[in-house]
Residue, then its C-alpha position, 0 to 999 in steps of 0.5 A: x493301091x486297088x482302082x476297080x472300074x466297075x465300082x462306078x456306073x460306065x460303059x466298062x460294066x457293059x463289056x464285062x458282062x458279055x465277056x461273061x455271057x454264055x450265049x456272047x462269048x459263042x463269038x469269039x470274035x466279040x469276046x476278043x473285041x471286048x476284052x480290047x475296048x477293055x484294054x483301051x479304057x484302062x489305057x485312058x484311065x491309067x494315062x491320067x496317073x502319066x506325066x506330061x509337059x506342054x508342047x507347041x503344035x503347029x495348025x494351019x492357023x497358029x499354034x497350040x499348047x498342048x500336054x503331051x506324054x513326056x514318055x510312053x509307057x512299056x506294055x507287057x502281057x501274059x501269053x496267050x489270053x492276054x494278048x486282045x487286052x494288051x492290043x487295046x492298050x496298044x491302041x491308045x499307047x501306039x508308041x510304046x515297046x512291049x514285052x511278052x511272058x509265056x506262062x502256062x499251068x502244069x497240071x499233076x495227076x493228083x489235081x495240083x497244078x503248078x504255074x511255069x514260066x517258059x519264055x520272056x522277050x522284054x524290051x528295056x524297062x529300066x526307070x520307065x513306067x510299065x503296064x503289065x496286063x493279063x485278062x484274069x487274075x485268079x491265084x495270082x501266081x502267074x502274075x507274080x512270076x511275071x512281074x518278078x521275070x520283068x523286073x529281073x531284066x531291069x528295075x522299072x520306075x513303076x509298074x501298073x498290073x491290070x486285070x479285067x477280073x479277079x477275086x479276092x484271095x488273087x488279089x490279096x497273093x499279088x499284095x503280099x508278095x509285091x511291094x506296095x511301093x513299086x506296083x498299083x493295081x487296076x481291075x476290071x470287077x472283082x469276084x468272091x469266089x475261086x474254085x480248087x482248080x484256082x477258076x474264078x467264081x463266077x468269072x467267065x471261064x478260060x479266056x484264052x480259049x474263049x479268044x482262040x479255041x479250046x488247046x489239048 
């Protein structure tokens, strides 16, 4: 149900630690690119689990029998640090439709915070395969409330949530309250720790401001 890329050596583990890197992540701009050639190397990897059929291709010399992609995955995302990942997905998946959830985190003034879920724009999503993705999964709430908004607007034939970093009790939230039957799960590196502010320990911080500046 789980595929953790940085459980075997790879470039992947390269551009995970300068998304942590304090003095890396002062360029925005690299940050950005990182998580997106992230992106498209999930991209590769979850391409592998797709279906194909044999197609003749015409060269200038003769013809080709090539597996190609019976059907192009719908990609969504989580507004707004999700959106460099999602465009390396894009990359690769070039035909795909895609879908975007706004979710964001109401802090209270006694410390708590709650997840809100404020807009969704999804395509049609009924039996296909979806890719959902968001940079971290810390509590694992947004992403439920994401894949649950997604399956509201049609029942997908499977879906694949995809994070670069999360930890262990954000993972274990999205299986329990997930079917194992509908989802599989892909990441990046998974970390031990989480704050009382639900931050990832070690992490790399906000991603979104990390990707387009600090909010107020």
């Amino acid at each position: 149900m789980v595929t953790v890329l940085s459980s075997g050596n790879s470039i992947l583990n390269q551009f995970i630690a300068e998304l942590r890197d304090v003095d890396v992540q002062k360029d925005s701009l690299r940050f950005r690119r990182n998580l997106e050639r992230l992106g498209e190397i999930f991209a590769y990897e979850i391409s592998r689990k797709l279906v194909y059929e044999t197609r003749e291709v015409v060269t200038p010399l003769g013809i080709a029998n090539v597996p190609m992609l019976v059907e192009y995955p719908v990609l969504a995302t989580i507004l707004r640090a999700g959106l460099p990942f999602h465009q390396g997905f894009l990359n690769y998946f070039d035909k795909s439709e895609n879908a975007f959830i706004s979710a964001f985190r109401r802090h209270h003034k006694d410390g708590s915070f709650s997840i809100n879920l404020e807009y969704a724009s999804v395509t049609e999503i009924e039996n296909k395969v979806v890719i959902l993705c968001d940079t971290m999964l810390a509590s694992g709430s947004s992403m439920v409330l994401a894949y649950k908004e997604l399956i509201s607007h049609g029942k997908p034939k499977h879906t694949h949530i995809v994070a670069a970093v999360t930890n262990v009790e954000g993972l274990e939230y999205v299986k329990k309250n997930i079917s194992k039957d509908e989802i599989t799960i892909w990441v990046g590196a998974i970390d031990d720790e989480m704050t009382a502010q639900s931050y990832i320990v070690p992490g790399l911080g906000d991603a979104g401001d990390l990707a387009y500046g600090k909010k107020h």
